[in-house]
C-alpha positions in Angstrom: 0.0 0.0 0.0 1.8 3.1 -0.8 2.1 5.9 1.6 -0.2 8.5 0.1 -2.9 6.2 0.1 -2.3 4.9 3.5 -4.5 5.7 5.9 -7.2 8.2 4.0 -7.4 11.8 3.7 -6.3 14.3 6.3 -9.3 16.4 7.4 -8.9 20.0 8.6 -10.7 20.9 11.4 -10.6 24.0 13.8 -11.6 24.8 17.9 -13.3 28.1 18.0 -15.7 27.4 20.9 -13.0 27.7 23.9 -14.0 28.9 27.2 -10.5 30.6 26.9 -11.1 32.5 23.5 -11.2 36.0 25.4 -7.5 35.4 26.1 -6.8 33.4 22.7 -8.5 35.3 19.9 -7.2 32.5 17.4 -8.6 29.7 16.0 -7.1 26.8 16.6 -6.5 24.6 13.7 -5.4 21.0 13.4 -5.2 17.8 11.0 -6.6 14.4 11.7 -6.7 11.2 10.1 -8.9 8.4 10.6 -7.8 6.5 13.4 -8.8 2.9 12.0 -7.6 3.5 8.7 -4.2 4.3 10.1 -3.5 1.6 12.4 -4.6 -0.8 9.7 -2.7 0.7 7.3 0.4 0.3 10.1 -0.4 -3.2 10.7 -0.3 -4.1 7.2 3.3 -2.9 6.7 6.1 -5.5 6.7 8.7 -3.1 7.5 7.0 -2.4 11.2 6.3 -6.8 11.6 9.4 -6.7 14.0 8.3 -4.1 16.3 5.0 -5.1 16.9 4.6 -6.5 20.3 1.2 -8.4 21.0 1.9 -10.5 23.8 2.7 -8.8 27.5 6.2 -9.4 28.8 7.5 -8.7 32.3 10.8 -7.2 32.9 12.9 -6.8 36.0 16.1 -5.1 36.8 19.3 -6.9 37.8 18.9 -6.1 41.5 18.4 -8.6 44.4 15.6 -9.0 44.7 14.6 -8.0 41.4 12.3 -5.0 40.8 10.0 -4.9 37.5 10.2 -2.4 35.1 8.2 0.0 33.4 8.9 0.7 30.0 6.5 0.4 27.3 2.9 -0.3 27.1 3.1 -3.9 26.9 4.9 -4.0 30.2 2.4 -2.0 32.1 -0.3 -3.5 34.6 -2.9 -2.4 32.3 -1.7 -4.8 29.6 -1.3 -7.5 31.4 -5.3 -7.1 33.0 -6.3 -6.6 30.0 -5.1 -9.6 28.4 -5.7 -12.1 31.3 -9.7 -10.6 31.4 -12.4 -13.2 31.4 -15.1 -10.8 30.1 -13.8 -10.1 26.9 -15.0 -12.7 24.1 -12.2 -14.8 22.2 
């Protein structure tokens, strides 16, 4: 899939209803894309396939005792929760 096509078309949009517009007479304007379309887009790129991480993984220092370690998503508590959950179908 080639990059200009990848995840659709940015849309412009703009914040103009701010409770602090009396200080901030612009508007503010940003660029979105849709957020499905991109990270299926991402997922679909080979390049990325070694970096993806779907599994949780638990890391701990070298210290004695050990103590775990925070880095990434995938090594938070919520990942871990989340993937042990027994409400979730599948």
């Amino acid at each position: 899939m080639p990059d200009d096509e990848a995840p659709g078309e940015w849309e412009l949009h703009s914040l103009e209803d701010m409770r602090w517009k009396d200080n901030h007479q612009c508007v503010i304007k940003y660029r979105s894309r849709d957020i499905i379309k991109s990270i299926r887009w991402s997922m679909q790129q080979p390049v990325y396939a070694e970096q993806r991480i779907y599994a949780t993984q638990l890391w701990l220092n070298s210290d004695t005792p050990p103590k775990r370690l925070y880095t990434e998503m995938h090594t938070a508590d919520w990942w871990w929760e989340t993937q042990v959950r027994r409400d979730t179908p599948g």
